[in-house]
C-alpha positions as CSV (number, residue, x, y, z in Angstrom):
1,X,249.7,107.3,53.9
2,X,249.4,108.3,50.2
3,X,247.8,112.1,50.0
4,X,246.7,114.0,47.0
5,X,245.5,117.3,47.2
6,X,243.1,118.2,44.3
7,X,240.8,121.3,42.7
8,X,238.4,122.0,40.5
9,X,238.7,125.4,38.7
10,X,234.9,126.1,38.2
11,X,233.9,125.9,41.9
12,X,237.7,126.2,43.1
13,X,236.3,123.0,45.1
14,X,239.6,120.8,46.9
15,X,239.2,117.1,47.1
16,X,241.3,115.3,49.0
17,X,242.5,111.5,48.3
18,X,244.0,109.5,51.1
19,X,245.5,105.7,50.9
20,X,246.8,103.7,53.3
21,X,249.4,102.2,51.3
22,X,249.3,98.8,52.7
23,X,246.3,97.6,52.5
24,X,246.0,100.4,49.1
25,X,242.1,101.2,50.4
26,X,241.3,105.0,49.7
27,X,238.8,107.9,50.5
28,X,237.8,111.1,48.6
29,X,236.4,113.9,50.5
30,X,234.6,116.5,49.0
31,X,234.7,115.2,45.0
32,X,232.7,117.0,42.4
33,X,230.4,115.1,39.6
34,X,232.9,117.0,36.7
35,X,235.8,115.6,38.0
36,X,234.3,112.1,38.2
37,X,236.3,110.3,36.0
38,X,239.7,112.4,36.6
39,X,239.9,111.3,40.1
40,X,238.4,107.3,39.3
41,X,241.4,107.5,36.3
42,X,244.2,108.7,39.5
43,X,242.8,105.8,42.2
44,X,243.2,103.7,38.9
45,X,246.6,104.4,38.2
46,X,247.8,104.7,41.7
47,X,246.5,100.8,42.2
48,X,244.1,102.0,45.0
49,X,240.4,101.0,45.6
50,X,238.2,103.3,47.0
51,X,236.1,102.3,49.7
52,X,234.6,105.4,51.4
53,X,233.6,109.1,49.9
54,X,232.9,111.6,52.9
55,X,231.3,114.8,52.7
56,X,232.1,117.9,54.7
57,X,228.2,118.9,54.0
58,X,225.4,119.9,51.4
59,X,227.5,121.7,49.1
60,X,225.6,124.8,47.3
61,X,228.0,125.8,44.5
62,X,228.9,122.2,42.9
63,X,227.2,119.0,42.6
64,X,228.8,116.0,44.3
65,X,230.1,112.9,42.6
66,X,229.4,111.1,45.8
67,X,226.7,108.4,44.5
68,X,228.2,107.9,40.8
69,X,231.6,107.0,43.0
70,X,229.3,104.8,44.8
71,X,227.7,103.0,41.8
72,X,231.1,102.5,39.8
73,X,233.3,101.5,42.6
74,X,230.8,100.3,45.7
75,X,232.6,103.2,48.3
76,X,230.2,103.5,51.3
77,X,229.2,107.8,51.2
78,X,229.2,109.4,54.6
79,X,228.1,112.2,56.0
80,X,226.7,114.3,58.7
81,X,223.6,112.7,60.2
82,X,221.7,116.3,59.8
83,X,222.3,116.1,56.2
84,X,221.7,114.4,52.6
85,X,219.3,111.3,53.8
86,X,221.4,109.2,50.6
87,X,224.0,108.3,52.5
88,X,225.0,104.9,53.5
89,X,226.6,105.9,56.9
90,X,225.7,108.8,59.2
91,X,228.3,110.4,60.7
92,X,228.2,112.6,64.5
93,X,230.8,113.8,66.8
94,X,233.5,112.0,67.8
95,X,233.0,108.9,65.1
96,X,235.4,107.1,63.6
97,X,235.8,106.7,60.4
98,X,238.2,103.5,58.8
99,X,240.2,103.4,55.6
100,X,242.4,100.1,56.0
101,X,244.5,101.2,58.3
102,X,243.6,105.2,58.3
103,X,241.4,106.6,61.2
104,X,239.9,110.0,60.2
105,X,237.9,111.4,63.6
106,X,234.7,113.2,62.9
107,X,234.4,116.6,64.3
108,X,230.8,118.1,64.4
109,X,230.9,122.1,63.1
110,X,227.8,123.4,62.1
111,X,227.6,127.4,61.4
112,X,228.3,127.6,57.6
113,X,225.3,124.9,57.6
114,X,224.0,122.9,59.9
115,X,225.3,119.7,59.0
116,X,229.1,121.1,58.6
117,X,231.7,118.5,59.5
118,X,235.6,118.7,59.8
119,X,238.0,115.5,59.4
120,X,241.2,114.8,61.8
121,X,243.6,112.3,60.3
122,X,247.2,112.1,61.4
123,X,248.1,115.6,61.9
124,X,245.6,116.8,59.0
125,X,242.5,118.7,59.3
126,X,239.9,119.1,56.5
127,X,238.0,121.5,57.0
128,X,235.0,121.6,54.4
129,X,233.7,125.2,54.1
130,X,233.7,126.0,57.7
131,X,237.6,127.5,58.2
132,X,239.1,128.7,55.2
133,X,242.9,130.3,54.7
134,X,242.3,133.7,55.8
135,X,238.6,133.7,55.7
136,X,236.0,131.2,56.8
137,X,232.4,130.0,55.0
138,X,229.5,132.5,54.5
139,X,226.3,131.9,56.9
140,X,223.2,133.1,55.0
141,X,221.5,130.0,53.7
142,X,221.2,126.3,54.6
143,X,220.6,126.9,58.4
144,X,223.8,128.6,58.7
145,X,224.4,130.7,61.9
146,X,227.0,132.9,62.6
147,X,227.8,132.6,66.2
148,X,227.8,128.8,65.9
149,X,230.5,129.4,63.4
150,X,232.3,131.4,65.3
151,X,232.0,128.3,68.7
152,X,232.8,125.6,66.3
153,X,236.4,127.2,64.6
154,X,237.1,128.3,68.3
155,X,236.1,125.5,70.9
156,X,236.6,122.6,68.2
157,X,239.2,123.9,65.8
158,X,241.6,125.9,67.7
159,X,241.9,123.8,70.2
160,X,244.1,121.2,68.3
161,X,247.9,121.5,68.0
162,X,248.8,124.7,66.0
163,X,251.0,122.6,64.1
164,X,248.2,120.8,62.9
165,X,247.9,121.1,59.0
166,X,244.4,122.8,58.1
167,X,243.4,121.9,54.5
168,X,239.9,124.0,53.2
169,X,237.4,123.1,51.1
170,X,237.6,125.9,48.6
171,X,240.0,128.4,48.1
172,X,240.1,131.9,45.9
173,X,243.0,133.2,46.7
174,X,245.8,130.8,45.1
175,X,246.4,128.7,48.8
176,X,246.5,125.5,49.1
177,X,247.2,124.6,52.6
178,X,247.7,126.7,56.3
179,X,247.6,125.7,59.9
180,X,245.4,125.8,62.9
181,X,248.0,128.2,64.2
182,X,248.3,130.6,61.1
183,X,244.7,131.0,61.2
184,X,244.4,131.9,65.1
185,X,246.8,134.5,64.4
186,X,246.0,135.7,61.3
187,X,243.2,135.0,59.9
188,X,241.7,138.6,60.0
189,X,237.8,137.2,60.8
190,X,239.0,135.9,63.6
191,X,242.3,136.9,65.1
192,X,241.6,139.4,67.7
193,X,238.1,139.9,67.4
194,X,235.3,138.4,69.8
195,X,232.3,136.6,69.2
196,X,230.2,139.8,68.7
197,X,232.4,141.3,66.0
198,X,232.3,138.3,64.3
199,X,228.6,137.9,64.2
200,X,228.6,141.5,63.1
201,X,230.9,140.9,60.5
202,X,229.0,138.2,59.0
203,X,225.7,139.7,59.2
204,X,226.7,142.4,57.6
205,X,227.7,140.9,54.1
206,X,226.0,141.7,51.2
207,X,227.0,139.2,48.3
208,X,225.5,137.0,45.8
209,X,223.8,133.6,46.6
210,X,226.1,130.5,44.9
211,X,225.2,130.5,41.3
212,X,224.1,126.5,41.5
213,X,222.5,126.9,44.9
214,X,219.2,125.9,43.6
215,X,220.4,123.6,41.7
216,X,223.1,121.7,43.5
217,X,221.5,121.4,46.9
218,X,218.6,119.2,46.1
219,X,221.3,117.3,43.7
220,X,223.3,116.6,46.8
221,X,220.6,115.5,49.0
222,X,220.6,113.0,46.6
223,X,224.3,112.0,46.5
224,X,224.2,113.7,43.4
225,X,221.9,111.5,41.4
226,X,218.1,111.8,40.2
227,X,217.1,109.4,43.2
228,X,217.7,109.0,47.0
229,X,218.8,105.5,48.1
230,X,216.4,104.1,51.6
231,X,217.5,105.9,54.8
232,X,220.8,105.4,56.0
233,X,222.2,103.3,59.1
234,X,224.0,105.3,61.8
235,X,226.1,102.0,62.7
């Protein structure tokens, strides 16, 4: 499997390429509209064709590249089936999701939003905005719910392998990559605290809404374009 691991300084977004190198078909996961032709440039000169973009969820803080990927290359955009109705697949718990010979399972984790969604593929875990290193997504807009959060990272998440790599959606901090067990021991939301203090925890925040929220989550309903392609299939 080819992996790249890449970031976008404005919204310190990670998007993640992955290629199976025999039959060279790719996915992105997470890509951001600025970055556009930066990662369509890489699938270029890495001989790849891109066949599927998935999304961990709405994003509030960039606009996704999702549908422009779609109208240059003709991927197939996926996501969560409570989420952007632009899609051309959507996605529930325990799906499958193909890229030649890759098979990414679908893990349903709503908390940061409700239509939050983590990726397993051989040994790797994206995780979108729902377990971070050291830290995990907020859960004051877009239907998000702290003590859902809070089931999801502990009944879904840490209870893979510890070994298993965690890769976030964002980080602010200068990581790039942990583990599921790094972040059951110390990630400090979470390591040795119950349900209730995390709840508390979370309600208690007081900072700033996502500069683009208004902005980027109607955008992203739309794939990121000015219209919204027929309802999607759930095939």
């Amino acid at each position: 499997m080819l992996f790249r691991q890449l970031f976008d300084a404005e919204s310190s977004t990670y998007t993640y390429l992955l290629a199976d190198l025999a039959t060279r078909e790719a996915v992105l996961i997470d890509p951001v509209l600025e970055q556009a032709e930066r990662d369509l440039g890489l699938i270029e000169e890495l001989g790849l064709k891109l066949t599927v973009v998935l999304e961990t969820h709405v994003h509030a803080d960039h606009i996704t590249s999702a549908g422009l990927l779609r109208e240059r290359t003709g991927a197939r955009v996926m996501a969560s089936a409570r989420g952007a109705p632009c899609v051309d697949r959507t996605l529930v718990h325990g799906d499958r999701v193909r890229v030649g010979g890759l098979e990414l399972s679908v893990l349903e984790t709503p908390g940061h939003t409700d239509d939050s969604l983590c990726f397993l593929c051989d040994g790797r875990l994206f995780t979108g905005d729902t377990l971070l290193v050291r830290g995990t997504g907020r859960t004051d807009f877009q239907n998000g719910d702290p003590g859902q959060l809070y089931d999801s990272i502990t009944r879904e998440l840490f209870t893979l392998p510890d070994a298993t790599e965690l890769y976030p959606g964002h980080d602010y901090a200068g990581f790039t990559i942990s583990s599921v067990g790094e972040e059951k021991r110390h990630n400090p939301r979470l390591a040795g605290r119950s349900r209730e203090d995390f709840i508390r925890f979370m309600n208690e925040r007081q900072i700033p809404p996502p500069r683009k929220l208004d902005v980027a989550v109607p955008a992203n309903r739309a794939c990121g374009l000015d219209t919204e392609p027929s309802a999607p299939s759930s095939a």
